[in-house]
C-alpha positions in Angstrom: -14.4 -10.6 24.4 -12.1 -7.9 22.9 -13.6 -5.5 20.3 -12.4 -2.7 18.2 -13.6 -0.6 14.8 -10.8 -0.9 12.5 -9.7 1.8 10.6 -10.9 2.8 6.9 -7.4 1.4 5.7 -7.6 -2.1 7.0 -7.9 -4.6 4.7 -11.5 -4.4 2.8 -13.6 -7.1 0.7 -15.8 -4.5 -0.7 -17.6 -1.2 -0.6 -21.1 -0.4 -0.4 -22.9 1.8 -2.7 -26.6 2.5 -2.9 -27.1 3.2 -6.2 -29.8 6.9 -7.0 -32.8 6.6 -9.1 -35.8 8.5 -10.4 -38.0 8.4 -6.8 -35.2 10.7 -5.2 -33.7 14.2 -5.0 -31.5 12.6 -7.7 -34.1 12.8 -10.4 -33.0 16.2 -11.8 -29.5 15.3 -12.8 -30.3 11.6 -12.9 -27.8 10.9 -15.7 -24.8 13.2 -14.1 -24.9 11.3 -10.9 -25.0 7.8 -12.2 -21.6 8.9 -14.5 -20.1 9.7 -11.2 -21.3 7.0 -9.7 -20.3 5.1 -12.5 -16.6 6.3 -12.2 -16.3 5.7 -8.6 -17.7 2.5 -8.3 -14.8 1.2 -12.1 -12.2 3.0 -9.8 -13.3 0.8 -6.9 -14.1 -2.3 -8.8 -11.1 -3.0 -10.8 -9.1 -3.3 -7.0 -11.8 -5.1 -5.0 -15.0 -6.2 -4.3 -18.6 -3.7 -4.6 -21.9 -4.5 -3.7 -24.5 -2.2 -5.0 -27.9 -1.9 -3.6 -30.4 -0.5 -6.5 -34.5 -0.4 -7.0 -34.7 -3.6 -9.7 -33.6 -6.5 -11.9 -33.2 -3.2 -14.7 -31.0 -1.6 -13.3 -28.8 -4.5 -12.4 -28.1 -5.3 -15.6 -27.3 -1.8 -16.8 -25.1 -1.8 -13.8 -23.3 -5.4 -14.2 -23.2 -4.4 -18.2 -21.9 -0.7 -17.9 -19.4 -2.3 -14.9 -17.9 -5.4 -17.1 -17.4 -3.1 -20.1 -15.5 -0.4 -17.6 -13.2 -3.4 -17.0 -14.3 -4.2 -13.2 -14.8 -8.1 -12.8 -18.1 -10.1 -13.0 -17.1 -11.6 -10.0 -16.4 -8.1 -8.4 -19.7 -7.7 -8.8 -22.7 -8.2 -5.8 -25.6 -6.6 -5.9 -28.9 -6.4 -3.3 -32.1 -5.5 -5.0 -33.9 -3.4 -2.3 -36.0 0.1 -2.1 -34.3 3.3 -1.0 -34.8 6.9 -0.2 -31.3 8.1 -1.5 -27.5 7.4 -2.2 -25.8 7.9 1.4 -24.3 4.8 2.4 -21.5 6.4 4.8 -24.8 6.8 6.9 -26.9 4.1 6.2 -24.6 1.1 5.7 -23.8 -1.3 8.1 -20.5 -0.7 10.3 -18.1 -3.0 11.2 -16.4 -3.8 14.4 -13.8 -6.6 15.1 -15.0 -9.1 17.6 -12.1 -11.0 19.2 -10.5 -10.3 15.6 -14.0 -11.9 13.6 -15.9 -9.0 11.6 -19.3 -8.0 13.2 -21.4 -5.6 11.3 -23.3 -3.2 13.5 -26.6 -1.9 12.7 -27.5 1.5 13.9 -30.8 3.4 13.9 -30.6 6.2 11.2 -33.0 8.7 11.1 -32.3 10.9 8.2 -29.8 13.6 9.8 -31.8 14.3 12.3 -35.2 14.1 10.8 -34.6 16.4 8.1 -35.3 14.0 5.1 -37.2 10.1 4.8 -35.3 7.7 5.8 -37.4 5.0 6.3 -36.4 2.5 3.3 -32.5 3.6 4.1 -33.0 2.7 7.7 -34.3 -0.8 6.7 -31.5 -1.4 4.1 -29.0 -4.0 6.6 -31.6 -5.8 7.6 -32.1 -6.4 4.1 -28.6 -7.7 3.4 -28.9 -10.0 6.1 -32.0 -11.3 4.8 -30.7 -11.8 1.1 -27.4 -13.8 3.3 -25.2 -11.4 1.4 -22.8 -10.3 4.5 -20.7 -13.4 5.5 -20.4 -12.4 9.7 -23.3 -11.8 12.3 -24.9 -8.5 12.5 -26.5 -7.1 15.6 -29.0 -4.1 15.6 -28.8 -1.2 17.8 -30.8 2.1 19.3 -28.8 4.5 19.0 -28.8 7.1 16.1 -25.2 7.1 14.2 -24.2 7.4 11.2 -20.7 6.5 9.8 -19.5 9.9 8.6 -19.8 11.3 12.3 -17.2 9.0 13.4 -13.5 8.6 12.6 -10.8 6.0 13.8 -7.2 5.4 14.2 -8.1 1.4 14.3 -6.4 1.5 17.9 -9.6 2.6 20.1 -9.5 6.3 19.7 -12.6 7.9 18.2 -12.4 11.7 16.2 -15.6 13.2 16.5 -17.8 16.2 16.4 -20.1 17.4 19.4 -22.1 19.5 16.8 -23.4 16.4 15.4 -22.8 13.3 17.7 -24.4 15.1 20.6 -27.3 16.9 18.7 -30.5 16.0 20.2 -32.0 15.7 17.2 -30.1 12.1 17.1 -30.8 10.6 20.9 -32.0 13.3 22.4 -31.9 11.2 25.9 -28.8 10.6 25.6 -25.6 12.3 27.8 -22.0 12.3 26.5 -20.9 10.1 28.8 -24.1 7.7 27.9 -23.0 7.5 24.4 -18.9 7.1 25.1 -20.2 4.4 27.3 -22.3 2.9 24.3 -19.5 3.3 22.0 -16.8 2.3 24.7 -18.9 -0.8 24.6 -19.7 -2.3 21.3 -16.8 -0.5 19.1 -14.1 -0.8 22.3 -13.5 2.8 22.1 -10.5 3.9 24.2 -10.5 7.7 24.2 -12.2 10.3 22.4 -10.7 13.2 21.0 -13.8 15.7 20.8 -14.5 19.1 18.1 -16.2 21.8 18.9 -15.9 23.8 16.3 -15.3 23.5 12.6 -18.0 23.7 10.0 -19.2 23.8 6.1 -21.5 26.5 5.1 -24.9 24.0 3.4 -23.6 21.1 5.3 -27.0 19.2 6.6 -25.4 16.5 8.4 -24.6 18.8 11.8 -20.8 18.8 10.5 -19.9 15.0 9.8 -16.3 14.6 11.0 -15.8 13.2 7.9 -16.3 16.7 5.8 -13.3 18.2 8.4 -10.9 15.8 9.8 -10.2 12.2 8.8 -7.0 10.0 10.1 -4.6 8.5 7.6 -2.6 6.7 10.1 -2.2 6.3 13.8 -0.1 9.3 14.3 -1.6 11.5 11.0 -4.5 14.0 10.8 -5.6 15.7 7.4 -7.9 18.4 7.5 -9.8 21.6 6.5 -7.8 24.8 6.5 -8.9 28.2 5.6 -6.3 30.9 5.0 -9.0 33.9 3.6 -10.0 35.9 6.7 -13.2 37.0 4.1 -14.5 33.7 4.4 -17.1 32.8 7.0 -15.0 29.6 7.1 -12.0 31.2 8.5 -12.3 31.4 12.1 -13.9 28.3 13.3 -11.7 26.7 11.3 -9.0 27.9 12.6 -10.3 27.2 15.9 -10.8 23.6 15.0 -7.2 23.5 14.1 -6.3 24.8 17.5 -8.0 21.6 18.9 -6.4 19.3 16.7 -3.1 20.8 17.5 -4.1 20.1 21.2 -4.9 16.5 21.1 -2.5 14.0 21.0 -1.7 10.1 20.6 -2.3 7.7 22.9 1.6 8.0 23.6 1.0 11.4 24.4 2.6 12.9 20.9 0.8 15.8 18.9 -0.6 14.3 16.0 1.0 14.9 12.6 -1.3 17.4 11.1 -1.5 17.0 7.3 -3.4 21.0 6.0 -5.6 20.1 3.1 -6.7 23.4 1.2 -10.4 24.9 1.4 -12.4 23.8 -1.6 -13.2 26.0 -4.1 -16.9 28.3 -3.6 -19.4 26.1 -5.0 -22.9 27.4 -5.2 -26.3 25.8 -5.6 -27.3 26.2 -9.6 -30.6 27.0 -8.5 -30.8 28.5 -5.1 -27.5 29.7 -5.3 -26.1 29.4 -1.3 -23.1 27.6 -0.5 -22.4 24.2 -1.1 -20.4 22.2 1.4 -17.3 21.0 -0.9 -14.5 19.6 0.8 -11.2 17.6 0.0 -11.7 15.9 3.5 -14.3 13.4 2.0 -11.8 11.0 0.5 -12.4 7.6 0.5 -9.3 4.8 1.2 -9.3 1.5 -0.4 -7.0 -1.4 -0.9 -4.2 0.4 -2.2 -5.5 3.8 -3.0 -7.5 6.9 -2.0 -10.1 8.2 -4.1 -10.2 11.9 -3.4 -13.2 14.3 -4.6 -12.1 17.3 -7.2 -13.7 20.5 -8.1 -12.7 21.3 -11.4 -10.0 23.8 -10.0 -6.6 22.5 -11.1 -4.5 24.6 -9.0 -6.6 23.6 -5.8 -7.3 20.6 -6.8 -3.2 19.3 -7.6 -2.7 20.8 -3.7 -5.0 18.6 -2.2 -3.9 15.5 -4.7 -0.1 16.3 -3.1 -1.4 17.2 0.6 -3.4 13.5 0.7 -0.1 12.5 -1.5 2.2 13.3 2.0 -0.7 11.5 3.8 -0.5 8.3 1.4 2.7 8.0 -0.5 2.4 3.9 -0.8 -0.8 4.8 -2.3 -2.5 5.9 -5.6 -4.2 9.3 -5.3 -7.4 9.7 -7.8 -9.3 12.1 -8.3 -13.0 11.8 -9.3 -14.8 15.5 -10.0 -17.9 15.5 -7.2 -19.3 18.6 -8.2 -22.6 17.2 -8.7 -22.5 15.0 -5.6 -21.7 18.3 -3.5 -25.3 19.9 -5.2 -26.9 17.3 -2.9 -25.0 17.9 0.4 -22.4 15.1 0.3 -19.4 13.6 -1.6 -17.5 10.7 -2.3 -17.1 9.1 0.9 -20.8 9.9 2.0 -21.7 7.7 -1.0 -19.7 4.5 0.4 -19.1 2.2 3.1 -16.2 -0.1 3.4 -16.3 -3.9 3.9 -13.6 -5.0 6.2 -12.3 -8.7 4.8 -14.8 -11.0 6.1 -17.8 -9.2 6.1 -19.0 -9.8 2.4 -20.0 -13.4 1.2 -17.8 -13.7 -1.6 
């Protein structure tokens, strides 16, 4: 049996969002979440399929309502009525993995970033799908702590990754590197690993997600985090971490195109007032379009839309302003999971 993960730009049914509510860390800024939220998941919708998980019939029908008047299709519309502990689907959400080319959703154990916030109801939210028969392939459940925005793929067996987070022990603290490439190696038919060990986001919480530094666009094509301000704290393991991406290279052996995208603009927590982890590396690709998190900085903001722009030029770039998803530690792409074709029951 051949397997492989397939990268965020094959072809997608859907996207998963979990959608925030009162009984969460959302509650302050309830409204100004669900109007991102909101935006995301019309930008989404009008080009392919969502399913939204949310607390109760209620909010369905606000959701299917506020959706069809946005212009996204009834029949774009699925929706799993389940308890949750917050928005992070990236983490939670099932992942994908082609099995002799038929999708296969994996479900990994996910334990809240390392214990550091409940996670119970998230953990048990694909086991739930299943249940409700709402994913159209099998799904298989598995030990070991992952969560989606850790890993990134090319869709040809090579895996970008952090060791700050993949081998915390606060994940699978039994586990070795070579256990976990072995793991990996085995149910996502991972090739070769290209490892970082350095790069990070001042108020990250995840243990630096790959997806907040590095991402692939293609094969051959690596965007990520640069820092030119020697002030900032950012500046020298970044620049370290673009040392080891100029040192890896394809599986042919090539460098990789590197693709800068500028550092995000100093966002602060309105209360507590540290650094916020904002980042133009948490873009999201779709059928035909990357949705790209802004800062309400035009200048930076148009640099990043032309850097992912280079990255993307067959497709649309939009920009959705995440400020208030950054307040709680994540951004657009930790809010979604993709749906390769043939995983949703259409």
């Amino acid at each position: 049996m051949t397997c492989l993960l397939p990268a965020e730009w094959h072809p997608q049914d859907a996207v998963m969002l979990t959608w925030p509510h009162a009984d969460s860390d959302w509650a302050s800024v309830l409204p100004h979440i669900e109007a991102t939220m909101l935006n995301l998941a019309t930008e989404i919708g009008v080009r392919q399929h969502l399913l939204i998980v949310c607390q109760n019939w209620a909010t369905q029908t606000r959701l299917n309502q506020a959706l069809t008047a946005a212009g996204v299709p009834t029949a774009h519309q699925h929706f799993s009525l389940q308890p949750s502990d917050d928005t992070w689907a990236r983490d939670h959400g099932p992942i994908t993995v082609m099995q002799n080319q038929t999708p296969h959703a994996l479900n990994f154990g996910f334990n809240g970033w390392g214990g550091k916030f409940p996670a119970e109801q998230d953990n048990a939210l694909n086991a739930g799908l299943m249940r409700q028969q709402l994913l159209a392939c099998p799904m298989s459940t598995h030990d070991l702590i992952l969560e989606g925005g850790s890993i990134e793929t090319d869709g040809r067996g090579t895996l970008l990754t952090t060791s700050a987070c993949l081998l915390n022990p606060n994940r699978n603290p039994s586990w070795s590197q070579a256990q976990i490439e072995h793991y990996l190696s085995e149910h996502m038919g991972i090739e070769r690993f290209l490892w970082l060990h350095h790069g990070y986001l001042e108020g990250d919480d995840t243990d630096s997600h790959i997806d907040t530094l590095a991402r692939f666009c293609d094969e051959h094509t690596i965007a990520y985090v640069t820092c030119d301000d020697p002030e900032d704290p950012h500046y020298g393991p970044l620049k370290q971490m673009e040392a080891e991406l100029e040192a890896f290279t394809t599986a042919n052996g090539d460098p990789y195109r590197l693709i800068p995208l500028p550092m995000a603009p100093a966002l602060y927590h309105p209360e507590d007032h540290y650094r916020l982890p904002a980042t133009y590396a948490n873009f999201l690709i779709i059928n035909g379009a990357v949705i790209m998190p802004t800062h309400h900085d035009p200048e930076c903001d148009a640099d990043a839309v032309a850097a992912l722009k280079t990255a993307f030029p067959a497709h649309d770039i939009i920009g959705i302003d995440a400020r208030i998803v950054v307040q709680q530690h994540g951004s657009l792409h930790c809010l979604t999971m993709q749906l390769p074709t043939g995983t949703l029951k259409l």
